[in-house]
Steps between C-alpha positions, in 0.01 A plus 500: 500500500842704383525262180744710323834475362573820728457271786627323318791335548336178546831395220412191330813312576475198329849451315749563717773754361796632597518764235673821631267854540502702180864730530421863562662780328694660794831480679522137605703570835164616674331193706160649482215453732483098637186365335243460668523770719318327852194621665518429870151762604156511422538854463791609432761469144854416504716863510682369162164627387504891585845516440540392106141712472692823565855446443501213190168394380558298235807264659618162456378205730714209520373147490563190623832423256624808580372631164307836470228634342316828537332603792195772440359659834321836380141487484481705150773268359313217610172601321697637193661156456197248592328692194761546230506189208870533481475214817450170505303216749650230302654302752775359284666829489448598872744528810581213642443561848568170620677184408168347430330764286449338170342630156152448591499118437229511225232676710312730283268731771526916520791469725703332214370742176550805342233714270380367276444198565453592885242729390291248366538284798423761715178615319354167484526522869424854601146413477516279868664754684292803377347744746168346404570111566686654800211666653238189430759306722467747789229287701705211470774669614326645805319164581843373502677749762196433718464177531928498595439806747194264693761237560748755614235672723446156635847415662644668778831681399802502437392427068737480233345769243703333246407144535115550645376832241811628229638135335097368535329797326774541196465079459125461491490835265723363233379122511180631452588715178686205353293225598837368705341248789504693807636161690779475297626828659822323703611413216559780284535782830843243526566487164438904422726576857786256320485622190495861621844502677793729426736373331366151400576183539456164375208457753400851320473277201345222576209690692398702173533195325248310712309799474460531122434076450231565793302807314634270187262219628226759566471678206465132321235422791324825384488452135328126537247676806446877388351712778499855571816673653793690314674163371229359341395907336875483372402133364194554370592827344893482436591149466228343274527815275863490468572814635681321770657192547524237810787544588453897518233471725705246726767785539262784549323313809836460607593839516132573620456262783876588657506817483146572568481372867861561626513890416130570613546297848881712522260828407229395782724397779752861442208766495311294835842540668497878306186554646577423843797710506280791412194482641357871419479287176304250609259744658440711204428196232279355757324845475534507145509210263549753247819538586639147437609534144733741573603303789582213280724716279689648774580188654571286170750862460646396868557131492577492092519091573678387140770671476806433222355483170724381242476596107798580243609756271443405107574856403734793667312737712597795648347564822637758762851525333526137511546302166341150576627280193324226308554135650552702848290374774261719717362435930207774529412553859181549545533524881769802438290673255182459759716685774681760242456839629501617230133393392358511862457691804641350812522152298629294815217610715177300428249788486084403443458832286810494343552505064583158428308493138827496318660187752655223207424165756280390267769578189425722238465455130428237255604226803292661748330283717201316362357448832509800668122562467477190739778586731357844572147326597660213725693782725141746461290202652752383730623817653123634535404162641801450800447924594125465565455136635821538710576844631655423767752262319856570624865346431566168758886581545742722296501622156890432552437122598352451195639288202519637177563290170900529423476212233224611323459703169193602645506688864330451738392367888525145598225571752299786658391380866234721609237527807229718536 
């Protein structure tokens, strides 16, 4: 699960506005770089990237009204800005980088808050996503991958990875940390994949909408029928303290349930089809499960799935002879950053032994992501599991056949056929 406001760009579009980008502070006669910048392959980044890297690093994009705001592609900038106080989440003073991004509609989760109140909000939920309540959920987990690879095992190729192991796995994983019923899945995989889409829409809207009254109804359900998952914790410990209130909770599970089972199922499908496409890789983990952390980090470095995050200026920086003003508005790219030369060898080569420590997919500073603990075990036991059940697994068709998300703020594969 990537729960994160670094994935993050799940916006929460609920009012629609047509409220111009924040103005930059630079000569006005300069288009900038069309935002978003598309992603056609798994593997490879648009060359807008490498070029504003070396020549202009921190540039100006230029949205969808043909206003601009800045555009920051360096890895070190990236990481300089995601931790500096001077910059705001508050989605009222963000880009607009649609006609339907709105102010955050009310919703009060971490994708919406700045320190200090998203500091509290955040520690009262650090506790389910430590490495400790991480690691008890491990068997689960692996009884989980199991059972889906059986049922793979049993058909007779060509299978969809994505349908049949990737979108399965993530699902089960976070209905069973939220207490979300597992056969209520359709619903809110729709709903998430709506809600999810660049640029927005009024369809946009009404999916999160019917996604917050449904985890609305829920939490209510909870509250008269307590039981023991990570709702009915933040219930029993947040909500009948008054640490936290409903409505809080409602918005949290929002952000938790979306974003937890589209970016991990994006994250699975992208490192099977990475795997594939290097299969030296495959051989080694399968020799050495040791090695799979490092494999995770390298290929959540490669893929860099959430790409875009918006904040704002609230004070002037300087920052690589730039002046970014207060009230200006800010696109990090985490995707540029996690392919900057500057911060890695070889960075658009996937490489197994490579130093991908320092990658930013999962953010970095006080917004980074909550759930990365969990994200890191889902690709562990599902990379370990498909490279020793499976070794003879192999692409059915052409990595260039395959569909990538366009429309999505979250990339990805539609489907992975495989046979074996």
């Amino acid at each position: 699960m990537l729960d994160v406001d670094h994935l993050l760009p799940i916006a929460f579009r609920v009012r629609k506005s047509l409220e111009s980008s924040k103005v930059v502070h630079n000569n006005p006669t300069e288009p900038g770089v069309a935002w978003p910048v598309a992603r056609t392959c798994p593997f490879t980044l648009p060359d807008q990237y490498a070029e504003k890297r070396k020549n202009e690093p921190i540039c100006r994009a230029q949205v969808w009204d043909g206003s601009r705001t800045w555009l920051i592609t360096k890895h070190e900038h990236v990481r300089v800005l995601l931790a500096d106080p001077r910059i705001t989440i508050d989605p009222a003073k963000l880009p607009k980088l649609s006609a339907s991004d709105g102010d955050g509609g009310g919703f009060r989760s971490l994708l919406t808050m700045d320190p200090p109140d998203h500091s509290v909000l955040r520690r009262m939920l650090i506790p389910e996503f430590s490495v400790r309540r991480v690691r008890e959920m491990r068997p689960g987990v692996e009884r989980t991958v199991h059972r889906l690879l059986d049922r793979i095992l049993e058909q007779r190729g060509p299978v969809d990875l994505v349908a049949e192991l990737a979108l399965p796995m993530s699902t089960l994983v976070i209905c069973q940390l939220l207490g979300v019923p597992y056969e209520d899945h359709e619903f809110f995989q729709e709903r998430s994949e709506q809600a999810t889409r660049v640029g927005g829409n009024e369809e946009s809207l009404a999916a999160l909408l019917e996604l917050r009254d449904y985890l609305d109804r829920l939490v209510t359900a909870k509250i008269e029928t307590p039981g023991d998952d990570l709702l009915c914790r933040l219930i029993a410990d947040r909500l009948h303290t008054g640490e936290m209130r409903h409505a809080e909770i409602v918005d949290n599970a929002v952000l938790l349930l979306a974003a937890g089972h589209e970016t991990s199922a994006s994250m699975v499908a992208l490192s099977i089809l990475t795997l594939l496409q290097h299969p030296y890789a495959s051989t080694e983990l399968r020799g050495d499960s040791t090695l799979l952390p490092q494999a995770v980090d390298e290929l959540l470095r490669f893929h860099s799935i959430a790409d875009g995050l918006r904040r704002a200026v609230t004070e002037d920086i300087e920052l690589g002879g730039i002046t970014l003003r207060a009230g200006d508005g800010l696109i990090l790219s985490l995707a540029s950053a996690n392919r900057d030369e500057s911060a890695f060898a070889s960075p658009d080569d996937f490489d197994l032994h490579g130093s991908a420590r320092q990658h930013v997919a999962f953010g970095y500073g006080p917004h980074q992501c909550l759930g990365q603990n969990l994200a890191r075990l889902e690709l562990e036991v599902t990379l370990g599991a498909v490279v020793e059940r499976i070794p003879t697994l192999r692409l059915a068709g052409e990595v260039d056949a395959l569909r990538v998300k366009r429309d999505s703020t979250i990339f990805g594969l539609h489907e992975l056929p495989v046979e074996w």
